[in-house]
C-alpha positions in Angstrom: 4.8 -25.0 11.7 4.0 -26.7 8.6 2.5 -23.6 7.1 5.5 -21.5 8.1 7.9 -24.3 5.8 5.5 -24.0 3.4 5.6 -20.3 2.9 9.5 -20.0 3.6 9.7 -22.3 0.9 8.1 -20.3 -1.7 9.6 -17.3 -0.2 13.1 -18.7 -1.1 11.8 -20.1 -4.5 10.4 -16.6 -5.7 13.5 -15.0 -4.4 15.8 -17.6 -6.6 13.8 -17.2 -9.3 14.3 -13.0 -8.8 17.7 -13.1 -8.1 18.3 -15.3 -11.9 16.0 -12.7 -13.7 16.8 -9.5 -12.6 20.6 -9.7 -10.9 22.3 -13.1 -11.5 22.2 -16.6 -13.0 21.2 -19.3 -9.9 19.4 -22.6 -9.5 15.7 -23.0 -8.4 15.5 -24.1 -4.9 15.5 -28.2 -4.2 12.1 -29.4 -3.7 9.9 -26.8 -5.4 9.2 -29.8 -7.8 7.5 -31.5 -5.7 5.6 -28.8 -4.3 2.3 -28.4 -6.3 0.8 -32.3 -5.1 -1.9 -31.2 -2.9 -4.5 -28.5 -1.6 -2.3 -27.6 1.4 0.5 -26.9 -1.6 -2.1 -24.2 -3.2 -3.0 -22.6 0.1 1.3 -21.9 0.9 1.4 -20.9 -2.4 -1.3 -18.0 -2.5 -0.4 -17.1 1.4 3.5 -16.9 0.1 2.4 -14.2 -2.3 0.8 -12.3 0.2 3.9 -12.5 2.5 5.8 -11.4 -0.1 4.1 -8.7 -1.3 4.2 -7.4 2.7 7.6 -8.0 3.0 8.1 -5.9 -0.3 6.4 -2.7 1.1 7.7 -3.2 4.6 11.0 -3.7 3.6 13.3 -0.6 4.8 9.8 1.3 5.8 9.8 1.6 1.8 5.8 2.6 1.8 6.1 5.2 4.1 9.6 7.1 2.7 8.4 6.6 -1.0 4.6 8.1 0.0 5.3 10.3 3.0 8.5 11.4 4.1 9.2 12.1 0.6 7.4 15.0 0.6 9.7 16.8 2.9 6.4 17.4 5.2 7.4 15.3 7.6 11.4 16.2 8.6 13.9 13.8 10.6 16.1 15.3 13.1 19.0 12.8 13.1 19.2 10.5 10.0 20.8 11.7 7.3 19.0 9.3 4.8 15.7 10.5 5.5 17.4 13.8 5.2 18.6 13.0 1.9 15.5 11.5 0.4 13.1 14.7 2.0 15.6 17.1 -0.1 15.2 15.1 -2.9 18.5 13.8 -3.1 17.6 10.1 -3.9 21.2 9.1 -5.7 23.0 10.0 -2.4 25.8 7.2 -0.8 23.2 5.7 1.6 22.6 2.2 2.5 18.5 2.7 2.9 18.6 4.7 -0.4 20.3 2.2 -2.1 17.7 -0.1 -0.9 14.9 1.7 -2.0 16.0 2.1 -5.5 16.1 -1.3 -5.6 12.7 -3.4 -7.3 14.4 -6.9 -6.6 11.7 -7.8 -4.1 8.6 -6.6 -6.4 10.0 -8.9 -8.3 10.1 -11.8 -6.2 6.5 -11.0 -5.8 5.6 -11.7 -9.4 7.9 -14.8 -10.2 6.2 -16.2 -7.3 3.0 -15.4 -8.7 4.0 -16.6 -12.1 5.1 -19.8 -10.6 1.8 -20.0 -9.0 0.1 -19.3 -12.0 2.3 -22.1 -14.3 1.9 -24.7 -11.6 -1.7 -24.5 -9.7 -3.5 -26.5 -12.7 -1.1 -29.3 -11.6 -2.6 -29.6 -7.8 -6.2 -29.1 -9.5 -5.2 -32.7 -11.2 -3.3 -34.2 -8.2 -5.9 -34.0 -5.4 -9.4 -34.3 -5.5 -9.8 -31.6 -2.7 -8.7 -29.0 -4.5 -12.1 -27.8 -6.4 -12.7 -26.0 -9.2 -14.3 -22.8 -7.9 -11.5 -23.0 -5.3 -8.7 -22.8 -7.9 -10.7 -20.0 -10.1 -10.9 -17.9 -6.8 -7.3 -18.4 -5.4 -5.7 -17.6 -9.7 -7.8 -14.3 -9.3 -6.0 -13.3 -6.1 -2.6 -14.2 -7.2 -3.5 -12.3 -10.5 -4.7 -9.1 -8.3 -1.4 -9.2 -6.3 0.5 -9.6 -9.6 -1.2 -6.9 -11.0 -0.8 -4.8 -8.2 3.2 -5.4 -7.9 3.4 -3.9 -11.5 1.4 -0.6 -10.2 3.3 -0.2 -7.2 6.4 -0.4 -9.6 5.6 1.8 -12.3 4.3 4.8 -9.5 8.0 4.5 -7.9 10.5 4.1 -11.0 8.2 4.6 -14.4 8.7 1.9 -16.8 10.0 -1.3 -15.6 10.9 -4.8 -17.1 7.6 -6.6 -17.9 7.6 -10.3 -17.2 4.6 -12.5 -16.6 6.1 -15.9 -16.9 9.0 -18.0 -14.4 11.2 -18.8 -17.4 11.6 -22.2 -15.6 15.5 -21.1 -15.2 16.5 -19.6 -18.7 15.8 -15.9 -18.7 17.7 -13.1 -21.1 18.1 -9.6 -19.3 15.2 -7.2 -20.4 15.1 -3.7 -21.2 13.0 -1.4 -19.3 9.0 -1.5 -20.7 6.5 1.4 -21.3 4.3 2.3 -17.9 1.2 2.9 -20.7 1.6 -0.4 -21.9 2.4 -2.2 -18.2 -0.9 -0.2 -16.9 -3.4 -1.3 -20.0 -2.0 -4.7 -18.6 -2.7 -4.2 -15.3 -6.3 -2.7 -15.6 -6.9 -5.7 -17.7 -5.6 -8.3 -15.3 -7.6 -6.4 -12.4 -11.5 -6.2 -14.1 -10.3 -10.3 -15.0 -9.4 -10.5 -11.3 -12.8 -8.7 -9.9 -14.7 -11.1 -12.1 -13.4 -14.2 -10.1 -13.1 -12.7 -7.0 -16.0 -13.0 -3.8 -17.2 -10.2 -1.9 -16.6 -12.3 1.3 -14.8 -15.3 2.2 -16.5 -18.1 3.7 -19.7 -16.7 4.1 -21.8 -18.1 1.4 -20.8 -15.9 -1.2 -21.8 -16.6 -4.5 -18.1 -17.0 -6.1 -16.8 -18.5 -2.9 -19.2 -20.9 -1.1 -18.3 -23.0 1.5 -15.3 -22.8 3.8 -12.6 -21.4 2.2 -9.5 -24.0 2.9 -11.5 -24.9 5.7 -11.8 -22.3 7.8 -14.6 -19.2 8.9 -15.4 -16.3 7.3 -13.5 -13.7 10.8 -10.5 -16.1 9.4 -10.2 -14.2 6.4 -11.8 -10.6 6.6 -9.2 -7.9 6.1 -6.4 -10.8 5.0 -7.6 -11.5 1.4 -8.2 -9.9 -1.7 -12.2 -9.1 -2.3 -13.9 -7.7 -5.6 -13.7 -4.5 -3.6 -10.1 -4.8 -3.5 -9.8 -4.9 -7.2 -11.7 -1.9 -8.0 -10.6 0.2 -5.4 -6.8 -0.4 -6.9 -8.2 0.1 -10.3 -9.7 3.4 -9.2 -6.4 4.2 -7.8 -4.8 2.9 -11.4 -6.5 5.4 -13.3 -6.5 7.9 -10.9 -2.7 7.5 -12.2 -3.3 7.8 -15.4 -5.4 10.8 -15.0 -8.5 8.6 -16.8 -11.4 10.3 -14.5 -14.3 8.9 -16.0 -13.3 5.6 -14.9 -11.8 6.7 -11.2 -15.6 7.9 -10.7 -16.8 4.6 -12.0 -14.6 1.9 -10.2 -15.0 3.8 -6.9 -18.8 4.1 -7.3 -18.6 0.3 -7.8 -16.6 0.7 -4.5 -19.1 2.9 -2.9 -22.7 1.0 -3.7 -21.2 -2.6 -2.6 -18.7 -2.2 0.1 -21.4 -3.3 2.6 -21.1 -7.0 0.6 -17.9 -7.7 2.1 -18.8 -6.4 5.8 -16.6 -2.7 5.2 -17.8 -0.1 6.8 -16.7 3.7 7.9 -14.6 4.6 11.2 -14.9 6.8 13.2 -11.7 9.0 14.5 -11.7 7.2 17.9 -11.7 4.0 16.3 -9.1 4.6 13.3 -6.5 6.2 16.2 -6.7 3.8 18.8 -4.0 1.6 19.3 -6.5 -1.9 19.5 -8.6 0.2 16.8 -8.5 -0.1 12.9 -4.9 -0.6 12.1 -4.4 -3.7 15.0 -5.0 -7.1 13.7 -7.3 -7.5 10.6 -10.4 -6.6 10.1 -13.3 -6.3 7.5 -12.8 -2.8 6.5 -9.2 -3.5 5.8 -10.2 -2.9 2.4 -7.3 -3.8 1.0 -3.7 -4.4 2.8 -1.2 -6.4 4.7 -1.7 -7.2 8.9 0.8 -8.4 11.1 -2.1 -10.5 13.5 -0.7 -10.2 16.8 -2.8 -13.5 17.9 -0.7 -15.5 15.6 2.6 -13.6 17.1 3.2 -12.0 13.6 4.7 -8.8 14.1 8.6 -7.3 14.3 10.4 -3.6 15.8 11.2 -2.8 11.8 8.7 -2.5 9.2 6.0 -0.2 10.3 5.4 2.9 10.5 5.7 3.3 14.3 9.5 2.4 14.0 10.1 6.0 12.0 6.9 8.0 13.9 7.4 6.8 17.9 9.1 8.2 20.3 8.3 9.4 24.2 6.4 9.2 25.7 4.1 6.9 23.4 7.3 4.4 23.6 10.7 5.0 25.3 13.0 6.2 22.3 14.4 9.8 22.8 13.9 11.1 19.5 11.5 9.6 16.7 13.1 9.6 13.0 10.4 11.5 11.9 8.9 14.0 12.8 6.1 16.8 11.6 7.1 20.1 12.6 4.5 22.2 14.7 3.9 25.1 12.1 3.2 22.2 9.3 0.5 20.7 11.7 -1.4 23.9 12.5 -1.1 24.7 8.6 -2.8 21.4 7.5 -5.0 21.0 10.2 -7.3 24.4 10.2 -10.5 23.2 10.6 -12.6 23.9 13.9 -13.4 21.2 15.9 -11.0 18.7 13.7 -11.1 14.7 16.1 -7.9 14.1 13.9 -6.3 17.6 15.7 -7.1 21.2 16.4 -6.4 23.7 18.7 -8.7 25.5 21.0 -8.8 29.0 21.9 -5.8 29.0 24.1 -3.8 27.5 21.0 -3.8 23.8 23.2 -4.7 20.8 21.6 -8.4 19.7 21.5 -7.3 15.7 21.3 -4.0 13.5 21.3 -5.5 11.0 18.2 -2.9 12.2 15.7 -0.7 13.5 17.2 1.2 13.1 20.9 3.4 16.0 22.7 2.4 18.4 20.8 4.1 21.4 22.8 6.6 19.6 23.3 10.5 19.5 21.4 9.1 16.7 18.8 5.4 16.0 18.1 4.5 12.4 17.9 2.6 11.3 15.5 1.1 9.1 16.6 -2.1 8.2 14.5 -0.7 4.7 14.4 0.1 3.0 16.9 0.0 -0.5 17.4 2.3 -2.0 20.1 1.9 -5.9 20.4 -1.9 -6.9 20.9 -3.0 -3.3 21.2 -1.0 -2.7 24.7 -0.1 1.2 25.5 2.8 -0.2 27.3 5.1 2.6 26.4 8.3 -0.1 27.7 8.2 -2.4 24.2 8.5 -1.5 20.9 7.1 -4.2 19.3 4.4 -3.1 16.4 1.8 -5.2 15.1 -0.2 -2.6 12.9 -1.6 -3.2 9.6 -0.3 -1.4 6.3 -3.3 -0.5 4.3 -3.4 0.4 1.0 -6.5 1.6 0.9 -9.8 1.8 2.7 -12.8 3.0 2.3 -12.4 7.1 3.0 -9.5 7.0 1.1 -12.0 5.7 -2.3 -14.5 8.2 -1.3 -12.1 10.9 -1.5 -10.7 9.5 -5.0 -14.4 9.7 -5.9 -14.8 13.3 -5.2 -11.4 14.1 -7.0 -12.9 12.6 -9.8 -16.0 13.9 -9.8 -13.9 17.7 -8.9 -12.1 17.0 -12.6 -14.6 16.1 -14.0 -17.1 19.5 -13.4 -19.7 17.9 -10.8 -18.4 20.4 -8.1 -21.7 19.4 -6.1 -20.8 15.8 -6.2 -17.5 16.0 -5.5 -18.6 18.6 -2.5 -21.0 15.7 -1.0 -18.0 13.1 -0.9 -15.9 15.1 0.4 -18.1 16.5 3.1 -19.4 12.9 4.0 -15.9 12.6 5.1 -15.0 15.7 6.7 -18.3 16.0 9.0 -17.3 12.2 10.0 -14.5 13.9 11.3 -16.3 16.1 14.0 -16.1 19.7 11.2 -19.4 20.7 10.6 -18.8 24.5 10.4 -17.1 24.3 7.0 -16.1 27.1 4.7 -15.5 27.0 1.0 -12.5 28.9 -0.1 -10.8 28.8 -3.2 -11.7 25.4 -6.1 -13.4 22.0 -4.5 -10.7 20.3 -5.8 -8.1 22.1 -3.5 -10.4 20.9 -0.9 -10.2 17.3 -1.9 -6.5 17.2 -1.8 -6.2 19.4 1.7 -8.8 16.4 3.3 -7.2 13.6 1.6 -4.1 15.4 3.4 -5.2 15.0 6.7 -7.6 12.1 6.5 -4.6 9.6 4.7 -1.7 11.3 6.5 0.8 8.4 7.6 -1.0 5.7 5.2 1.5 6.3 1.9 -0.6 8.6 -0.2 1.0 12.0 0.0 3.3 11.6 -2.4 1.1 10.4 -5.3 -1.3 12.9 -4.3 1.1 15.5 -5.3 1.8 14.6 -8.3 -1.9 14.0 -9.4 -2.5 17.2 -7.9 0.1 19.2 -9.8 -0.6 17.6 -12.6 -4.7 18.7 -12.4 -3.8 22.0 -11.3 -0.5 22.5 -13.7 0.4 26.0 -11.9 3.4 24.6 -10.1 6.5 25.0 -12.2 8.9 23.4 -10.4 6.6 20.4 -9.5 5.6 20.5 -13.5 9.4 20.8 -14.2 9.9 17.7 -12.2 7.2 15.8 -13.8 8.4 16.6 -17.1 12.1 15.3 -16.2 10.8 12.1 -15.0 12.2 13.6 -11.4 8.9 12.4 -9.7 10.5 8.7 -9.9 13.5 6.9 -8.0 16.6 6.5 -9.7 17.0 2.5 -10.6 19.5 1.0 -8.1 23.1 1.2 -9.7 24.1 -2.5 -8.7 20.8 -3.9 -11.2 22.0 -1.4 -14.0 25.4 -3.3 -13.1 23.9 -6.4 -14.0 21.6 -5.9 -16.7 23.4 -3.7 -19.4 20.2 -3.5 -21.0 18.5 -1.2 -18.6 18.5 2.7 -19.0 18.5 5.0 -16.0 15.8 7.7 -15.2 16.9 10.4 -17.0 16.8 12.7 -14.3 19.4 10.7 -12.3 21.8 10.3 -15.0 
């Protein structure tokens, strides 16, 4: 319980803090003061920053419409929002549209961070307990999560206000910032970050040793930023900004050292089941956000399974999402595909991605995490993980690199390493490796938060899609910025494809 004050604490601090920068003028919450005394002060402080950066993404399903239903592959059949934002018609009169152009709670992330940051020295000098590697490792973590706040932003609505400091109350509207600049930043905070940061909690690691606040290492594996965290977002940073050489570097960092913090492949059994990879945490949660069902974290809103389930996984008529048959035969072609494929009488091989196939609505299904892994179709109650990324999803950024970059034979390998994991070992080459990068990082990621910024990487490698390119060049590929904070700040501009 103590731990829970603690955290809603900080959560109402960073949100004061967000509210006086970015909407209005308010006062910090009473007590934050007196917060930073003692070690149990640090450790609510760094966990608040991870519940706030979940909260952020899970807010309104945000990382699943901004990455996947987006794209228009998957379809709703009864909310005209989701309609709306699949059509591309993100400045329609909706409330979760409204929602979603808003950055307000990115920005709670980083003035909580920025607090954290300005005030962390002061339990270093208050309490003895509080030790110096401990401090180094847990500033590194709020720096990656920082760091990664600004990316998130600048993939969704381009250039955003850039603040790295609280204030301390007295803050002047600020005008929109250059994503160039914002990303140099953010590479540069993340390489600072990997520097400080263990490969493994609590396990003797050289950068971490000892207990880390006291407790063992299956405490922490999956819930906490590792040095493979930090380059796995930096591969996906300059994936971004189309800088190759480096996406082929980062991941290969990625690649030769994931066994140092206990990550390892799935296979398709164990990513689809529902007590499988996305229930709980885990070690190969490379890097992401889990609702741990032991510790009665989870909720019916904010994951995926909310917008995806339906019957007869759970009892809900009709899911708000949905991927029409003719799109799932299209992306799933390959024979003998665990994710999906048909057999010779056109019937499923397999039910992991997808449930009810021949029926009205596929399910998809992929995820599906219902309290501590139950199957209990009577309770809708998720507990899944949202992941960022993990490790096929870096191995398939390798191979894209490696595509762009002319090593057709190395990009080939990657990709295969993934796809014969997958039960498709008949494969045929048709067409560029590349396209074959982007068709397994289709099925492989589907559901995860990708698609969308897989598109416009793609489009922008490939450059033979006019209207994509057209929408690229208009700034289109971003969310219009939320009337009510261009209300509030008058120095902020809108995208100029929304104006």
């Amino acid at each position: 319980m103590k731990k829970i004050l603690y955290i809603s604490l900080l959560f109402l601090v960073a949100l004061a803090g967000c509210n006086k920068i970015l909407d209005k003028d308010s006062v910090r919450v009473v007590g934050e003061q007196n917060m930073w005394n003692k070690l149990e002060d640090a450790r609510a402080g760094i966990m608040g920053v991870y519940a706030l950066t979940r909260a952020a993404l899970s807010d309104n399903n945000r990382h699943w419409i901004y990455g996947d239903v987006r794209t228009g592959e998957f379809v709703s059949p009864n909310r005209q929002d989701l309609k709306a934002v699949t059509s591309n018609q993100l400045n329609a009169s909706y409330e979760t549209i409204d929602a979603l152009s808003d950055w307000t709670r990115f920005y709670a992330i980083i003035n909580s961070a920025n607090i954290f940051l300005e005030r962390i020295d002061e339990v270093k000098a208050a309490d003895r307990r509080y030790t110096e590697n401990n401090m180094i490792v847990d500033k590194a973590q709020v720096r990656l999560l920082r760091a990664f706040a600004y990316f998130y932003m600048v993939r969704i609505w381009g250039d955003v206000p850039f603040i790295v400091t609280s204030h301390d109350g007295k803050f002047e509207n600020k005008p929109r910032e250059q994503q160039a600049k914002i990303l140099v930043w953010v590479e540069q905070e993340l390489l600072a970050a990997a520097d400080d940061l263990p490969f493994i909690y609590s396990a003797s690691d050289e950068q971490q040793p000892g207990a880390y606040y006291g407790e063992s290492d299956g405490r922490w594996g999956g819930a906490l930023a590792t040095k493979n965290s930090a380059y796995a977002i930096l591969a996906h940073v300059a994936a971004w900004q189309g800088n190759y050489d480096d996406v082929a570097t980062y991941a290969k960092f990625v690649e030769d050292n994931y066994g140092r913090s206990r990550i390892g492949f799935y296979s398709t059994n164990d990513l689809t089941r529902s007590n499988g990879y996305f229930w709980n945490k885990n070690y190969s949660q490379m890097f992401g956000f889990n609702s741990d069902w032991g510790h009665i974290d989870g909720s019916v809103t904010g994951h995926i399974e909310e917008l995806t389930l339906a019957q007869p996984v759970v009892t809900k008529n009709v899911p708000d999402i949905y991927m029409p048959k003719d799109t799932i035969i299209k992306v799933f072609d390959q024979i003998n595909d665990e994710r999906f494929s048909l057999d010779t009488l056109g019937q499923p091989r397999n039910e992991n991605y997808f449930t009810n196939f021949n029926g009205k609505y596929p399910i998809f299904s992929k995820i599906k995490v219902i309290q501590g892994g139950s199957t209990d179709p009577n309770f809708r109650y998720f507990t899944s993980a949202l992941i960022f990324t993990r490790l096929e999803d870096i191995v398939l950024l390798r191979a894209e690199a490696l595509a762009v970059l002319g090593d057709q034979n190395g990009a080939l390998n990657e990709v295969l390493n993934i796809m014969t994991r997958r039960g498709i070992n008949s494969i045929t080459i048709n067409g560029e490796i590349i396209d074959m990068v982007f068709e397994e990082r289709r099925r492989e990621l589907m559901g995860e938060g990708h698609r969308w910024y897989d598109l416009v990487r793609y489009n922008k490698i490939k450059q033979n899609n006019p209207a994509f390119m057209q929408l690229i060049s208009s700034q289109g590929i971003y969310w219009p910025i939320s009337r009510k904070l261009i209300s509030q700040n008058n120095q902020l501009t809108q995208n100029p494809y929304w104006k």
